[in-house]
C-alpha positions in Angstrom: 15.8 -66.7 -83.5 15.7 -63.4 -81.9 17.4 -63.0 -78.7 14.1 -61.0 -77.0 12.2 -64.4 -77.6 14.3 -66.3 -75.6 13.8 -63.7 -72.5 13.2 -65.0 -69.4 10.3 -62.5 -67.3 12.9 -61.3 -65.0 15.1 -60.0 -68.0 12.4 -58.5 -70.0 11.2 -56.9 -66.8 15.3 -55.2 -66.5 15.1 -54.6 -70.0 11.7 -52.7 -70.2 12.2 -50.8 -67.0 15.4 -49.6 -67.6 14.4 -48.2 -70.7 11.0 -46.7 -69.7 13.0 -45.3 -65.8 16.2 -43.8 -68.3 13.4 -42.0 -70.2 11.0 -40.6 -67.2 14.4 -39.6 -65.6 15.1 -38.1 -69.2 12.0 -35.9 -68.9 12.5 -35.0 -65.5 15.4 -33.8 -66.4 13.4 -31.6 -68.9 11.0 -29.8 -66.7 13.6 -28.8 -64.4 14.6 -26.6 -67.4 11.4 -25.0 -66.4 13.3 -23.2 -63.4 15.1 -21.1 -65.8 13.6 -17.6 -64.7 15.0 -15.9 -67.8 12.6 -17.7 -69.9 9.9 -18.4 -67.6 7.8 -16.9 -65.3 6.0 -19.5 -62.4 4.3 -19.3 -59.2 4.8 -21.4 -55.9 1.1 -22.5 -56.7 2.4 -23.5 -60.1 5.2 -25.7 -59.0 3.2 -27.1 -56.0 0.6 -28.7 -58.7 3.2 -29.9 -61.0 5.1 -31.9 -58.3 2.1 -32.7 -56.3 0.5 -34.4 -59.4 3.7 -36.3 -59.9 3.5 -37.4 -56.5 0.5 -38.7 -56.7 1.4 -41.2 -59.9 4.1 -42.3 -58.1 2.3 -43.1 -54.9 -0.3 -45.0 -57.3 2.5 -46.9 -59.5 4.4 -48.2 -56.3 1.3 -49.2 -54.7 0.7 -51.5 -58.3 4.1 -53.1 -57.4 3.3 -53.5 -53.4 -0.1 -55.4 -53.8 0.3 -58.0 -56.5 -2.1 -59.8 -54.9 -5.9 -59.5 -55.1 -7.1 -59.1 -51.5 -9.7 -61.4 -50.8 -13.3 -60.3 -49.7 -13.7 -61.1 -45.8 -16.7 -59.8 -43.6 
């Protein structure tokens, strides 16, 4: 039997998200080769939206992991 099938949650979740966090670091990694002002030319405006974009997902993927819960309709 394969060893994934015998995973409990906890070490699927450690498996999965180190993979998918070693591989957004990975790429992050990658667009700071971006900076490189022999090869490229960039404005403050330009950098602003990149990071402010990536900002943003990350505000929206933490807020997955901080409110598991369905909040419950209340007048």
């Amino acid at each position: 039997m394969n060893e994934i099938n015998n995973e409990t949650p906890e070490e699927r979740f450690k498996r999965i998200a180190t993979l998918r966090t070693n591989t957004v670091l990975d790429r992050i990694r990658i667009l700071g080769n971006l900076s490189n002002k022999k090869m490229y030319s960039h404005s403050e405006e330009d950098i602003d939206k990149i990071f402010s974009a990536i900002t943003k997902q990350l505000r929206e993927v933490r807020a997955k992991f901080n409110s598991q819960k369905q909040k419950r309709f209340k007048l």
